[in-house]
DRENVOFI-414600 format. One record per residue: residue in three letters; x, y, z of N, C-alpha, C, O in turn. Coordinates in pm, whole numbers, padded with zeros to 5 digits, always signed. Layout:
ALAXYZXYZXYZXYZ...
***
This chain:
UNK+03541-08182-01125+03585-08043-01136+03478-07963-01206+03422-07998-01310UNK+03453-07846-01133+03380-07758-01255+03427-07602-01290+03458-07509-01216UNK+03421-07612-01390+03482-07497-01440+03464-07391-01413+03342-07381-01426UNK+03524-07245-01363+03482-07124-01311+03475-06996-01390+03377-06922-01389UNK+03616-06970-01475+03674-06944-01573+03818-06950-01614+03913-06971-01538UNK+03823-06921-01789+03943-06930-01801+04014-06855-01734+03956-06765-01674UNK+04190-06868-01719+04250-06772-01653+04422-06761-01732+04519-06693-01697UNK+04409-06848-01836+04540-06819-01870+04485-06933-02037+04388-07007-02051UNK+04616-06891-02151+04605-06978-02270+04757-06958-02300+04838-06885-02243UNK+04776-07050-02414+04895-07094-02370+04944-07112-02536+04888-07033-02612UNK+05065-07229-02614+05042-07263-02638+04985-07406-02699+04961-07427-02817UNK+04967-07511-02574+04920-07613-02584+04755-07598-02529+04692-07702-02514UNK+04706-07500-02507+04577-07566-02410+04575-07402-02353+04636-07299-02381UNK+04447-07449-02238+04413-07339-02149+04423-07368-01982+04387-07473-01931UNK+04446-07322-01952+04388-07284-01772+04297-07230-01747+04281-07111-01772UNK+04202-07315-01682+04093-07242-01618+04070-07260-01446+04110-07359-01386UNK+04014-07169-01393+04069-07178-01268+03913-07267-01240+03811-07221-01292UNK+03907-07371-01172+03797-07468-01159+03780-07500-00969+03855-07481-00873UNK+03683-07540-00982+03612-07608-00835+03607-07785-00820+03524-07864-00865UNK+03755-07813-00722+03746-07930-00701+03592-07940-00672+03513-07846-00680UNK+03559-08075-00635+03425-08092-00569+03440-08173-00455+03395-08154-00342UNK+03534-08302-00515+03565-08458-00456+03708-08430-00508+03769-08355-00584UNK+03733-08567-00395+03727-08586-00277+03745-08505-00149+03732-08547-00034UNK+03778-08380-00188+03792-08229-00150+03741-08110-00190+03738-08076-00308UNK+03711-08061-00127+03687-07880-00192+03747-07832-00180+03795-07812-00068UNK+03804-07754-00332+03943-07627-00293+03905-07553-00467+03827-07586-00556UNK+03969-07479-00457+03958-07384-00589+04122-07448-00651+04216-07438-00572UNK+04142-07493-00748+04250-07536-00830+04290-07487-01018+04204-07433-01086UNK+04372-07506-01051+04400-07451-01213+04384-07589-01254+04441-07675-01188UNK+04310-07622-01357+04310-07698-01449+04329-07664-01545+04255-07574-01586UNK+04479-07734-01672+04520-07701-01730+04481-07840-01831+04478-07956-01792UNK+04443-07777-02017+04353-07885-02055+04412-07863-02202+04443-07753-02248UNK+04422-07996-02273+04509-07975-02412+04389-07845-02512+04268-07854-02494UNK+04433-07760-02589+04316-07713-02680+04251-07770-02792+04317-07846-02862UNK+04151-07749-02815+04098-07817-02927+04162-07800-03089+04151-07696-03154UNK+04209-07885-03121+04270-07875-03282+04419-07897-03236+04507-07931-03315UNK+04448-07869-03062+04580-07886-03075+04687-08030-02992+04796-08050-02939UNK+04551-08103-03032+04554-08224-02966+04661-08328-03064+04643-08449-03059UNK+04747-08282-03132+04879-08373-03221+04912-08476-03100+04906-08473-02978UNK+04955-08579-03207+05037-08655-03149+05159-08565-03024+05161-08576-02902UNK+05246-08482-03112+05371-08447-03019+05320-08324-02912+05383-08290-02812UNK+05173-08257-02963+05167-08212-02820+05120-08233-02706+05145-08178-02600UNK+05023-08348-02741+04980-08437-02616+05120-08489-02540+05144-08457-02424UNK+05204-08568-02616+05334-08630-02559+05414-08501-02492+05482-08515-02390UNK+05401-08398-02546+05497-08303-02431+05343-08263-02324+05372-08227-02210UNK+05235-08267-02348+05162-08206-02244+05212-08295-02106+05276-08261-02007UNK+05134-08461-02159+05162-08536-02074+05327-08548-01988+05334-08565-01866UNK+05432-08538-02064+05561-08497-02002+05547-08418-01914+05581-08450-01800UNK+05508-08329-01933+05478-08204-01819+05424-08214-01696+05435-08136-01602UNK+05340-08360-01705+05314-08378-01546+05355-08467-01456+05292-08483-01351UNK+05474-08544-01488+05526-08648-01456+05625-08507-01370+05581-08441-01276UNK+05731-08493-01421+05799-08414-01380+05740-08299-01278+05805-08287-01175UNK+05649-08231-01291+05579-08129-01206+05552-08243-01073+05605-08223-00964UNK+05497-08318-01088+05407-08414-00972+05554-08427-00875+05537-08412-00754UNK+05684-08452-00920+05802-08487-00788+05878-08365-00788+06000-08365-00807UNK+05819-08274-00771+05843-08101-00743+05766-08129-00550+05668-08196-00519UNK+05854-08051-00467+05793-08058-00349+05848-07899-00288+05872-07909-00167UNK+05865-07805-00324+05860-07708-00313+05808-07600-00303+05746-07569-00405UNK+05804-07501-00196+05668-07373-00143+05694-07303-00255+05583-07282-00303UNK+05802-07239-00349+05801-07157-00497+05750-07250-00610+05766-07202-00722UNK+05702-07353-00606+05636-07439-00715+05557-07440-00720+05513-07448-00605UNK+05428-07437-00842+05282-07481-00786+05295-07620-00802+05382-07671-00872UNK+05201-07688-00733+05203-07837-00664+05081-07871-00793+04989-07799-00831UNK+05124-08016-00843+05053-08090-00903+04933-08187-00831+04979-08287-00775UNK+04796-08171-00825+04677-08263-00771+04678-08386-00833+04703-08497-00787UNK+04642-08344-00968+04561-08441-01021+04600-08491-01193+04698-08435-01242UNK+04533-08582-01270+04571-08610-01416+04434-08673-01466+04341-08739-01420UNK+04468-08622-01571+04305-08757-01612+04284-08715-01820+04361-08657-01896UNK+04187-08758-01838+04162-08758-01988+03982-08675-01972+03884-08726-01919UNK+03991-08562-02026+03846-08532-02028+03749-08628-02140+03785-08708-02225UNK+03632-08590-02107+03562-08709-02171+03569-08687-02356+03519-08769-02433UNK+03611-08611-02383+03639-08582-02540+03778-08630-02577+03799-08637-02698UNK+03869-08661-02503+03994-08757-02518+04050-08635-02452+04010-08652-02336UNK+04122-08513-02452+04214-08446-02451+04262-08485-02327+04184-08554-02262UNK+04366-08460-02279+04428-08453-02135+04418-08350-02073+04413-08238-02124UNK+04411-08377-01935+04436-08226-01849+04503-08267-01697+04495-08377-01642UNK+04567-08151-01647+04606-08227-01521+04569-08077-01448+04547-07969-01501UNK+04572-08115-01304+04484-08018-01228+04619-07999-01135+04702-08087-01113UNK+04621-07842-01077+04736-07794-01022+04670-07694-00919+04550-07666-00921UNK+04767-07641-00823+04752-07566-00737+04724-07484-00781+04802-07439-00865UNK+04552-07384-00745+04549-07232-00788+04692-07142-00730+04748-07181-00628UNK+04730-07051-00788+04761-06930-00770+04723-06822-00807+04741-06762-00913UNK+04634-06780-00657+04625-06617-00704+04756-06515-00683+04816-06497-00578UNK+04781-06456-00808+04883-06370-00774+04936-06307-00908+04848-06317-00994UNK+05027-06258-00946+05074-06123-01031+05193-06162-01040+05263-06206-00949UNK+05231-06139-01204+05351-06171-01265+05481-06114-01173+05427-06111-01062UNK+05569-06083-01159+05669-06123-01079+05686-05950-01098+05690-05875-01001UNK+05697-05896-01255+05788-05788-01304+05630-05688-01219+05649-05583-01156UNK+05500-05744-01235+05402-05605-01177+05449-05612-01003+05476-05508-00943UNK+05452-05714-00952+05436-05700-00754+05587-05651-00787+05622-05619-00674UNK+05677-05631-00855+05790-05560-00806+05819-05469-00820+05896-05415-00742UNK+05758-05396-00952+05735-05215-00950+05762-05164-00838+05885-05167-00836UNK+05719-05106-00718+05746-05039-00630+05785-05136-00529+05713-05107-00434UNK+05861-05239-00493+05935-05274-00404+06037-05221-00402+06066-05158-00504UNK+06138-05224-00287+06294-05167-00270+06369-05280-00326+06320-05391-00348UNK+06476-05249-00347+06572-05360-00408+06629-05449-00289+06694-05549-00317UNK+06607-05418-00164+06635-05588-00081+06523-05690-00058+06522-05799-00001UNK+06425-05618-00121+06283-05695-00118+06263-05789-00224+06213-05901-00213UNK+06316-05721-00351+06329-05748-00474+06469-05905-00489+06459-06010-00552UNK+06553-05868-00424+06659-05949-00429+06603-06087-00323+06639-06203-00343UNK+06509-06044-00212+06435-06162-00142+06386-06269-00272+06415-06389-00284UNK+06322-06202-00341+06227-06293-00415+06316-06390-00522+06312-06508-00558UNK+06409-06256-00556+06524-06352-00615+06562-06474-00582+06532-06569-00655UNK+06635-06493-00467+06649-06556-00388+06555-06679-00378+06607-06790-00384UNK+06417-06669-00362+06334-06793-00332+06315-06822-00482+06334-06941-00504UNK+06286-06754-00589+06263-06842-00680+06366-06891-00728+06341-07003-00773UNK+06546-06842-00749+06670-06910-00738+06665-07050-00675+06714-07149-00731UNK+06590-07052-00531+06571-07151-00450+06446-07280-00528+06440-07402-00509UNK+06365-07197-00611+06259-07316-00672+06328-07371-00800+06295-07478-00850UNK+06446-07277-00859+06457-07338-00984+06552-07465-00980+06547-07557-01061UNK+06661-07450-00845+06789-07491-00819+06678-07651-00729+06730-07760-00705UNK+06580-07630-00710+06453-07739-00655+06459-07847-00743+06506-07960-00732UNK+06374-07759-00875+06372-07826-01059+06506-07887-01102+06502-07996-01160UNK+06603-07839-01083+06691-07856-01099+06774-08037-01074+06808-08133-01142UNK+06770-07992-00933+06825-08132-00870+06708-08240-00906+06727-08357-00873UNK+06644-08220-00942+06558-08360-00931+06525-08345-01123+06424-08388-01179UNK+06644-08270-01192+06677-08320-01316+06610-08212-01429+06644-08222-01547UNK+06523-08118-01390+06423-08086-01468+06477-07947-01490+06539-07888-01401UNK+06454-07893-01610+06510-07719-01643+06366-07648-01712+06295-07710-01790UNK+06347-07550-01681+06216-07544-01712+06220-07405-01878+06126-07376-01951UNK+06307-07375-01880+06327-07329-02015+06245-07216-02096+06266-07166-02206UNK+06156-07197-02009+06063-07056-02029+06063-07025-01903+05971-07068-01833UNK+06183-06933-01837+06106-06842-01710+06071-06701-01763+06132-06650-01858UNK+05965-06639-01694+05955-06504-01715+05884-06449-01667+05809-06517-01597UNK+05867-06355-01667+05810-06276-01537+05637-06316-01546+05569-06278-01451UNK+05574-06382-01645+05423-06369-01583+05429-06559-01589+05327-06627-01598UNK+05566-06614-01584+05551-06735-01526+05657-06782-01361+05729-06874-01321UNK+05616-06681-01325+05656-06634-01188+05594-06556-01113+05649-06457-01063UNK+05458-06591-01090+05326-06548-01004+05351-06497-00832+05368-06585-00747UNK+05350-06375-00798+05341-06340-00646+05205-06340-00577+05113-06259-00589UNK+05214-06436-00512+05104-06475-00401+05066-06289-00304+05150-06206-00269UNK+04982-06286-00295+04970-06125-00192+05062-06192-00056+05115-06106+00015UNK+05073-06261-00038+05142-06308+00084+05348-06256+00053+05436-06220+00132UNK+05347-06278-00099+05472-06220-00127+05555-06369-00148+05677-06361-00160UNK+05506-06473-00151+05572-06601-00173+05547-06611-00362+05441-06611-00424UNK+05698-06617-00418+05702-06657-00541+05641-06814-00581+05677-06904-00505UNK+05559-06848-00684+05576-06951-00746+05565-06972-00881+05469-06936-00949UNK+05667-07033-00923+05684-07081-01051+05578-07167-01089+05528-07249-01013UNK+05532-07141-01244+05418-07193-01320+05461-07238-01428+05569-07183-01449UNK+05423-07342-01546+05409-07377-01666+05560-07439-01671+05646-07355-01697UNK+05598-07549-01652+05672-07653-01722+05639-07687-01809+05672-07800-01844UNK+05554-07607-01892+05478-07706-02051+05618-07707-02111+05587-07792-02194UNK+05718-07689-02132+05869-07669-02219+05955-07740-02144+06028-07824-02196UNK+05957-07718-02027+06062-07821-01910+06162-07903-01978+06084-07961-02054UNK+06237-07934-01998+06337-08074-02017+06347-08109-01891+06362-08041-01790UNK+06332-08283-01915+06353-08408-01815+06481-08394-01853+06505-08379-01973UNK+06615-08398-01735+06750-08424-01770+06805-08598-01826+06898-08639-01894UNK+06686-08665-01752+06715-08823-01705+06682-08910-01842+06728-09020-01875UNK+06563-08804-01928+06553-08902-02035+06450-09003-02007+06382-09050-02099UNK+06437-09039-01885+06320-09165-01886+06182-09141-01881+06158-09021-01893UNK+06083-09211-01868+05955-09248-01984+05909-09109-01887+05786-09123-01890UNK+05927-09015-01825+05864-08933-01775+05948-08768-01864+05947-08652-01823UNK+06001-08815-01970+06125-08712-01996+06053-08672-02115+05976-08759-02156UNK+06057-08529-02205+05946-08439-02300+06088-08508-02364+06203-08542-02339UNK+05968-08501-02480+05993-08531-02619+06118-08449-02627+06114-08349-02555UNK+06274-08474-02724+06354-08442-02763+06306-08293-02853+06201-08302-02917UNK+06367-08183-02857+06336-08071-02951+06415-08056-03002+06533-08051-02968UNK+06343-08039-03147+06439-08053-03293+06497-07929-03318+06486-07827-03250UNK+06552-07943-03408+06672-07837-03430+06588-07690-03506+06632-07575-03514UNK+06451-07747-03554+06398-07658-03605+06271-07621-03569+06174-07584-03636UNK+06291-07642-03426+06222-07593-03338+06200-07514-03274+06270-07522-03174UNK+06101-07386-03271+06153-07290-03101+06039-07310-02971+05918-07295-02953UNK+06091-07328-02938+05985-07337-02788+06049-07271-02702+06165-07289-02667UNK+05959-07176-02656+05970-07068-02549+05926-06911-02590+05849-06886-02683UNK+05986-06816-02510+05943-06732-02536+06079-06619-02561+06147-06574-02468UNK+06096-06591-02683+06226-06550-02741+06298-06441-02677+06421-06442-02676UNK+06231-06347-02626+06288-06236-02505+06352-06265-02422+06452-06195-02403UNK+06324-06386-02330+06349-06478-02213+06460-06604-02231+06515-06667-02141UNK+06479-06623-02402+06547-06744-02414+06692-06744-02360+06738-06632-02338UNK+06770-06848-02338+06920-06837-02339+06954-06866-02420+06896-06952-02486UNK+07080-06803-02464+07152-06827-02593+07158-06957-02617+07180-06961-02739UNK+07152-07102-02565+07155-07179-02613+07044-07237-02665+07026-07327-02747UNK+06977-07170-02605+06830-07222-02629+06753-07160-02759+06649-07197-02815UNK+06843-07051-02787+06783-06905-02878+06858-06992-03015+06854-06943-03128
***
């Protein structure tokens, strides 16, 4: 992979939008732990994050490539680019049956996450990217809960914890 630029930060790590090379050429997001924020528990939820993303098979999902350890230890796993615009800017001037379309398909990606156990627990509008084509996809399971619990399931969150983004939370989650 080589790096192109960043395109998103987070808080575990960055995205940078990179150049497969091998065994393919394609433009992809590589998403990479940050430096200093390489803890024990956030590597263990990074790594969570791609177990679960990888058995996502859905057109509103971005699709998981790749996993690996960069050569400085950190982890990173490599994902489908999306070019595209937070959900709340491409809908400014749409009509409201256009608006209720999109509803609809990303309803359709979450209820995806869903059945195959996973809740993704930060949605919000700039983690809900519109393709110019007008196809929603959902981004960043870094927070996700595994429903199943098994060795692919994020770390348990403590009671004195917040993860997410507090505007967006649900009351249970808040």
């Amino acid at each position: 992979y080589r790096i192109v630029r960043e395109i998103g930060r987070g808080g575990m790590g960055q995205v940078y939008l990179a150049e497969q090379t091998a065994p393919v050429e394609r433009e992809v997001a590589l998403k990479l732990v940050g430096r200093g924020l390489d803890s024990e528990a956030i590597v263990a939820r990074f790594r969570a994050e791609q177990q679960p993303l990888a058995r996502m098979g859905h057109p509103s999902i971005a699709q998981v490539h790749d996993a690996g350890t960069a050569p400085d230890g950190r982890p990173y796993f490599v994902m489908e680019y999306v070019d595209g615009v937070p959900l709340n800017q491409h809908c400014r001037d749409l009509p409201l049956d256009a608006r209720l379309r999109l509803f609809v398909d990303v309803c359709a990606a979450v209820q995806h996450a869903h059945d195959r156990g996973v809740i993704h627990r930060d949605l919000k509008p700039s983690n809900v990217l519109v393709t110019r084509d007008g196809t929603p996809k959902v981004i960043d399971f870094g927070i996700a809960k595994a429903l199943d619990r098994g060795e692919d399931a994020a770390p348990i969150t403590r009671h004195d914890e917040v993860l997410g983004t507090p505007e967006y939370m649900s009351p249970e989650q808040a």
